[in-house]
N, C-alpha and C positions, 0 to 999 in steps of 0.2 A: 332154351336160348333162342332170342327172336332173329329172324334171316337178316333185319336189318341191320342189327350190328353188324354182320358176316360181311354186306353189303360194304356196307361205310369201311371194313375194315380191311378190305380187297381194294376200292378203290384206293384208299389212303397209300393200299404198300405200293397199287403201278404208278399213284400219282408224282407222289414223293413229296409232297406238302398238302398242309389243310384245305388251302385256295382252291386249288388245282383239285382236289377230292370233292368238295364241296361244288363247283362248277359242275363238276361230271353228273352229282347224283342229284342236282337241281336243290341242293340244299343248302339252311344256311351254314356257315361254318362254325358259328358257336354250337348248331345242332348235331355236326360230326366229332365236333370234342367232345361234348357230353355222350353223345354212342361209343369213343374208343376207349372214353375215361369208363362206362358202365362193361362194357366188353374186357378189359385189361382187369377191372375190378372182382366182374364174374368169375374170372380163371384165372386170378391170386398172382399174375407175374403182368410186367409191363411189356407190352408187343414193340412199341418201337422209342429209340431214341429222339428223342427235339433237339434236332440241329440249327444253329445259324441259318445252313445251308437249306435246310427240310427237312424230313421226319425220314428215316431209315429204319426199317423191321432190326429188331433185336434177334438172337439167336431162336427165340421161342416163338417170336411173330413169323419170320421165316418156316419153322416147323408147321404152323397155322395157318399156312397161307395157301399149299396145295391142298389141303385136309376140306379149308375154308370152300375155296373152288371148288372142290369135288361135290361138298355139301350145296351150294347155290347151283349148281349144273343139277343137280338131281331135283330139287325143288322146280327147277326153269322147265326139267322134262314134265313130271308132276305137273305144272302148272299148263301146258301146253297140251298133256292128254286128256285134262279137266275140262278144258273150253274147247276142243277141238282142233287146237291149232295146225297139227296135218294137213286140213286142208279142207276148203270147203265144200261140200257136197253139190253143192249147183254151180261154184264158177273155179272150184280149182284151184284158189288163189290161199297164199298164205300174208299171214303180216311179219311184225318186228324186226328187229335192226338188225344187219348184217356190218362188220366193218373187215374191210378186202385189206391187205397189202401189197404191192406190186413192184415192179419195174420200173424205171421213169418212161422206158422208150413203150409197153405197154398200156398205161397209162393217159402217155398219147395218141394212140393209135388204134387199137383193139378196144379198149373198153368203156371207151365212152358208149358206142352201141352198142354193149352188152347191159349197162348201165339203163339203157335208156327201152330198151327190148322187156324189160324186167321192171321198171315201171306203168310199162302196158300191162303184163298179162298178173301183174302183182301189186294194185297200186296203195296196199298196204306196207309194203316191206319198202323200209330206208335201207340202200345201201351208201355204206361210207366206202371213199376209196380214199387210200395213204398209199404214196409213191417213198420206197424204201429198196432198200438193196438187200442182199441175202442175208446180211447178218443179225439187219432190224427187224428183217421177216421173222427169223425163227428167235427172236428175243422176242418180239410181238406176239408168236403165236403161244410160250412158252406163260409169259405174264397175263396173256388171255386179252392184251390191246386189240389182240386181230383175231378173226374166227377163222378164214381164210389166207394163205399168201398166194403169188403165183412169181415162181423166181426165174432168171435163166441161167439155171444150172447142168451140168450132165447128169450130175448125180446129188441127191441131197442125204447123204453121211448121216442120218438123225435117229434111233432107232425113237424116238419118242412120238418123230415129226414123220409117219406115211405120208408118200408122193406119190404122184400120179402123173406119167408125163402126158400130157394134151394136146400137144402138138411141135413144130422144129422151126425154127424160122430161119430162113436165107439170110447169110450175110451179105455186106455190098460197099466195096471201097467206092466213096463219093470225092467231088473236087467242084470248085466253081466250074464253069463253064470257059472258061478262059485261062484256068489253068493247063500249064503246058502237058501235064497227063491226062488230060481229061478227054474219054474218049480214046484212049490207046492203052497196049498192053504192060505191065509194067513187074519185072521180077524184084525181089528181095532188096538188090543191093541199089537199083534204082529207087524205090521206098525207103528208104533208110535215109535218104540224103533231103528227103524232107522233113517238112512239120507236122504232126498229128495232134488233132483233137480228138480227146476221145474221153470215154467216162469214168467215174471216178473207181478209185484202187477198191478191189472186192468183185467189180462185174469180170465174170469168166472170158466174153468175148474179147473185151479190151484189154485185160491180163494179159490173155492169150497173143494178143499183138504185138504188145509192148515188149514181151520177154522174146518175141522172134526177128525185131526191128532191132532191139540193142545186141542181138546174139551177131547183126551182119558186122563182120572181122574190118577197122576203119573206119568207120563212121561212127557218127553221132545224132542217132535224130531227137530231132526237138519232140518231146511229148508233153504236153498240158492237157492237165486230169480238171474233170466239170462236172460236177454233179447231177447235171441239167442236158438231157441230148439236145433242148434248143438251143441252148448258148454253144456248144460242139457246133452244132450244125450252122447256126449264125456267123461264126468262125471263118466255118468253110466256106459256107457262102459268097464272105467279103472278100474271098482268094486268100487266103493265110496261112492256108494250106487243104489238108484229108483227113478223112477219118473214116470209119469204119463201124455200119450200123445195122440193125436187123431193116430188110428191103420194107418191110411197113414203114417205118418212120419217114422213109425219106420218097415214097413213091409221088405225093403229089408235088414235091418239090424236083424229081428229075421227069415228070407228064409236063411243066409249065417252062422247063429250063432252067430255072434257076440252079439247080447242081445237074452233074452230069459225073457219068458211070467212069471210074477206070477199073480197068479187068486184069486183077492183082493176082496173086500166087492164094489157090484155091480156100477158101474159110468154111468150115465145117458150118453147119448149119448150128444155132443154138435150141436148144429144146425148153419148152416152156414145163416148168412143173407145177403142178396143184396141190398145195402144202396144206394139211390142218392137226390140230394139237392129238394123237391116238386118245389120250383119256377123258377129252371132253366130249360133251355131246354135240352133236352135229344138227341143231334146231332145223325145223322142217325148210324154216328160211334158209338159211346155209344152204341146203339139200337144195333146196329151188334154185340158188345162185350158183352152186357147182353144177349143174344138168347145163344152165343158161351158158357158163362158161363152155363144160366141154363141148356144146352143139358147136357155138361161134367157133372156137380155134377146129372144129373139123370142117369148118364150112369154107373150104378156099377162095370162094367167092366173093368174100367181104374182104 
């Protein structure tokens, strides 16, 4: 059986239509019908249904789909100990593609120069970054979209998905500068009687807020969920109320004034995890880009 059908037929199941399969593997799409039609042919049952909607694995394509994976990760190591891809003997440096999943508020803040640190000393290796939340993370790492997550969770429940926690970030209630908490101390039941922007349902920290703001006994605070810490933060800004973020995101905006700190009822620090699939292989590049990660999040400096 040749790896390309394997190829085509991995792509097809994370894509979910031909198009979108065909884009990914730079082919054309009558070229991926002919590989699933020769593939389905080969092994006497049809892998997926053709929908209106898109193409979905059948009960047997689903069977073929980790088996399929398993077999192109082993060929990818294979190919990798063939040409040397470890790394190179005079500069150290690995290539090929990594694609990260993240945070939004990390995303913004930490990895661009992690990103950018890893183009220096690797300027073979693409990395892609996808801003996703915990639950896209470990369906990304699961379907094999992501080789990498880094989520902010306490714990990540996965026995599939090994974590690594990297580091903890400081929380930090923000406000314009001209709001009337802004700058002063502020408990529970004063927080409550505001508006909060904060991020969207799934992120732990803003859960975490959410469930202790509507627990004060009277009130009612306003919460609007965003997917985007800038639009949160743009929010804030324009006075409309707080919110509640890891102290990265919001540092050069309360060094210039533009927000300003209120000193809330204490938030546990959140911890950054570094997430990857236990049974896939861990390409040298990977390996290069998790070293890159854990230095950055131990370097408090950045």
């Amino acid at each position: 059986m040749e790896t390309r059908l394997l190829e085509s037929f991995v792509a097809l199941a994370r894509a979910g239509s031909f198009t979108a399969a065909a884009r990914t593997l730079h082919l054309a799409q009558s070229t991926v019908t002919v590989q699933i039609r020769t593939l389905e042919k080969e092994l006497g049952t049809p892998l997926f249904d053709r929908l209106p909607s898109g193409t979905v694995p059948t009960a047997a394509g689903l069977r073929l789909l980790e088996e399929a994976e398993a077999v192109l990760d082993a060929v990818a190591r294979l190919r990798a100990t063939a040409s040397g891809w470890h790394g190179d003997a005079a500069g150290g440096t690995v290539a090929g593609q990594v694609t990260i999943g993240a945070a939004d508020s990390l995303c913004a803040s930490r990895l661009p120069s992690v990103i950018a640190a890893l183009r220096r000393t690797h300027p073979g290796l693409e990395v892609h970054l996808n801003a996703v939340g915990t639950a896209a993370a470990v369906d990304g790492l699961r379907s094999g979209r992501l080789d990498l997550a880094l989520v902010l969770e306490p714990e990540v429940d996965e026995s599939d998905l090994p974590a690594l926690r990297i580091a903890e970030l400081p929380l930090t209630y923000v406000a314009a500068p001209d709001h009337p908490l802004a700058g002063r101390t502020a408990g529970w039941e004063e927080l409550a009687r505001e508006s909060f922007f904060v991020h969207e349902e799934g992120c732990s920290y803003s859960d975490r807020l959410v469930r202790a703001l509507q627990g004060v006994p009277g009130t009612r605070p306003g919460i609007t969920r965003f997917g985007s810490i800038d639009a949160a933060r743009s929010c804030v800004a324009a006075g409309l109320g707080l919110t509640l973020l890891p102290e990265v995101t919001v540092e050069g905006q309360l060094a210039d004034g533009r927000l300003a700190a209120v000193y809330g009822p204490e938030a546990p620090p959140v911890p950054v995890q570094l997430v990857r699939h236990r049974r896939r292989w861990l390409s040298p590049g990977a390996r290069a880009v998790t070293e890159e990660l854990t230095a950055a999040f131990a370097d408090t400096s950045l």
